[in-house]
N, C-alpha and C positions, 0 to 999 in steps of 0.2 A: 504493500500500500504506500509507503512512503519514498519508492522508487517511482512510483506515478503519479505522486504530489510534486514528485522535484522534475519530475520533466513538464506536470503542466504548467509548471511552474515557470519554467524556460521557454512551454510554447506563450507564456503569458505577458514575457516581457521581449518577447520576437515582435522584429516590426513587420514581418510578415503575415504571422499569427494572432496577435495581440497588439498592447503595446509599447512600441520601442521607442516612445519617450526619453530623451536622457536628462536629470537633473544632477548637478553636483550637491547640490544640498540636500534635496530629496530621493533623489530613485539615480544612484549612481551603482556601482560593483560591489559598493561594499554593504548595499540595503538589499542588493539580491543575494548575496552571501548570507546575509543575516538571516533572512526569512527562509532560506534553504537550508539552516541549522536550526531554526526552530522546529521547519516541519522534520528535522532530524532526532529533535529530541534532545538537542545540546540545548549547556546554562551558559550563562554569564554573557548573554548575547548585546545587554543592552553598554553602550560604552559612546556615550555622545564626540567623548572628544577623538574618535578614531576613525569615523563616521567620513572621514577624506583620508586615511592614510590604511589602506589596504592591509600591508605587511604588519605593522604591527596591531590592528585589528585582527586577523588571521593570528597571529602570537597568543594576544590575548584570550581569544576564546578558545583556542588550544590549552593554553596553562588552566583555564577556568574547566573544561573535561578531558584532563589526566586520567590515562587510562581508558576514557571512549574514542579521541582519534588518537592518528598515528601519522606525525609529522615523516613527509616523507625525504625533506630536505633535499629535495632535486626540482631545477628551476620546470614549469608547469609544460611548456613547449618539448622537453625531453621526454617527462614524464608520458604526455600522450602520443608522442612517436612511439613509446614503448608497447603501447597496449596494442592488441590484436585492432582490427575493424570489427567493427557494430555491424552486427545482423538486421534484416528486417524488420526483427520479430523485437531488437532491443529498441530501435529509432522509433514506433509506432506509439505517437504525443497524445497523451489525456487533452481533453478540451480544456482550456485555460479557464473557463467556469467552474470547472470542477473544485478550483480553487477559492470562490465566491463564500464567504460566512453567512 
């Protein structure tokens, strides 16, 4: 369930699917990071003054669920060279409603 909260989540802030709005203050990288750790079930999400500085946001909430992730300390662009390709079956997006309260 929460692997298909975090992709409609992604089709929610696509400007194809949804929308891809950009705000620095409001709806930047580090507010879709956030809400993709709540629907994860991680704490210490809220942290106003990191809210523009990614990296140590990403710290933060890592030191805050020790022991639920698992810092991989390799830069993200490597990281996903690494992984196999996505199947059909893994690409196929929940409706970005889905995510409506």
């Amino acid at each position: 369930a929460q692997y298909g909260q975090i992709l409609a989540l992604a089709a929610g802030w696509d400007e194809k699917t949804g929308d891809g709005r950009y705000n620095l203050n409001s709806r930047n990288c580090v507010h879709f990071v956030k809400e993709a750790a709540r629907l994860a079930g991680l704490t210490g999400l809220d942290q106003p003054k990191l809210m523009k500085k990614p990296r140590s946001y990403l710290k933060a909430v890592a030191a805050a669920n020790t022991g639920r992730v698992t810092v991989l300390d390799v830069h993200g662009k490597a990281y996903l060279a690494s992984l196999p390709p996505l199947t059909g079956a893994a690409t196929n997006v929940a409706s970005p409603t889905a995510l409506q309260h």
